[in-house]
N, C-alpha and C positions, 0 to 999 in steps of 0.2 A: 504494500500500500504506500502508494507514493505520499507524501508532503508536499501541497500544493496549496493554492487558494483554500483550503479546506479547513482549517486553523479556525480553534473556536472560540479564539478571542471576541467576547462581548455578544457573542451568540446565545440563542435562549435554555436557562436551565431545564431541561427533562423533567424533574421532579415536578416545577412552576406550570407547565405548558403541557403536559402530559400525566397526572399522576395517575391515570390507570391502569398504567403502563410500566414505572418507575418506582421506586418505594428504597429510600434512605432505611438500609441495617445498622449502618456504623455510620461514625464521623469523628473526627476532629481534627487537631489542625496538621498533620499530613496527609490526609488520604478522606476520600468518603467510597461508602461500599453502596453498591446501589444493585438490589435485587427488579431484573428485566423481564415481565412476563407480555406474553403478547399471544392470544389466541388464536386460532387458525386462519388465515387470511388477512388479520388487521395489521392496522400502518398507523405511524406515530403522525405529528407532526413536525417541523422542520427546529430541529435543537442542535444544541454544542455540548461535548465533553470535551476537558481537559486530557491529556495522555493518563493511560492508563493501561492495567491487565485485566486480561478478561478472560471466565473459565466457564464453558459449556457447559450447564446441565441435562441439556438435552438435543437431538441431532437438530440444525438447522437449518435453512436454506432462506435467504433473504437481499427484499435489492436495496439500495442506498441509492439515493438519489443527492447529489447535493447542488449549492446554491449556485454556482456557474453551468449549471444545467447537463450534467452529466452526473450517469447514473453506471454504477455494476453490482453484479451478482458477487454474495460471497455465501459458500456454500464452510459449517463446521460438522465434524462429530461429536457425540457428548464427552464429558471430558477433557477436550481439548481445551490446550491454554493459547492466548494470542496478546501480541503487544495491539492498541491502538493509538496511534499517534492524535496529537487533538485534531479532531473536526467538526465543522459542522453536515448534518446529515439530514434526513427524512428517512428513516427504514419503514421496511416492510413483509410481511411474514409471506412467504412464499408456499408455504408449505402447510400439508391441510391436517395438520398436527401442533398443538401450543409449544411456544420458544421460550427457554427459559434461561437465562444466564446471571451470572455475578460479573460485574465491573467494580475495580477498585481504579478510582480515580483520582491521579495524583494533586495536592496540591504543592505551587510554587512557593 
């Protein structure tokens, strides 16, 4: 995943703009853990994280759209750990089964 325009400086919190989607576990001042549930089909709307790791709970498949008007597919299995660099996004559940993961999101 490239580092582009995508940078989610001053872009909108997930938990603010989506909480049915998003749900703060942990927080303090390094890090916040944020549990991601998204039912079969649904899409968020357009928000920012900070970099961060993130660990699959369940298999997924989802697109990203972001704000310069390009969009791709990223396909995980559950389990898997991945870096995400900050950006801002739009996802979307691809897949006709609920997506669930954990983001720990760094703070500067």
């Amino acid at each position: 995943m490239a580092e582009t325009k995508r940078a989610a400086a001053g872009a909108a919190d997930p938990v603010q703009v989506d909480p049915e989607h998003y749900k703060i576990e942990f927080e303090n001042e390094k890090v916040r853990v944020l549990r991601i549930n998204y039912g079969p089909r649904e899409r968020s709307k357009m928000h920012g994280h900070p970099a961060g790791v993130g660990v699959c709970l369940t298999d997924h498949k989802g697109r990203f759209a972001f704000p310069d008007g390009t969009a791709e597919e990223r396909a995980m299995k559950a389990g898997a750990a991945f870096w995400l660099p900050g950006e801002e996004h739009l996802p979307e559940n691809l897949s006709d089964t609920p997506l669930e993961l954990i983001l720990v999101e760094l703070k500067s």
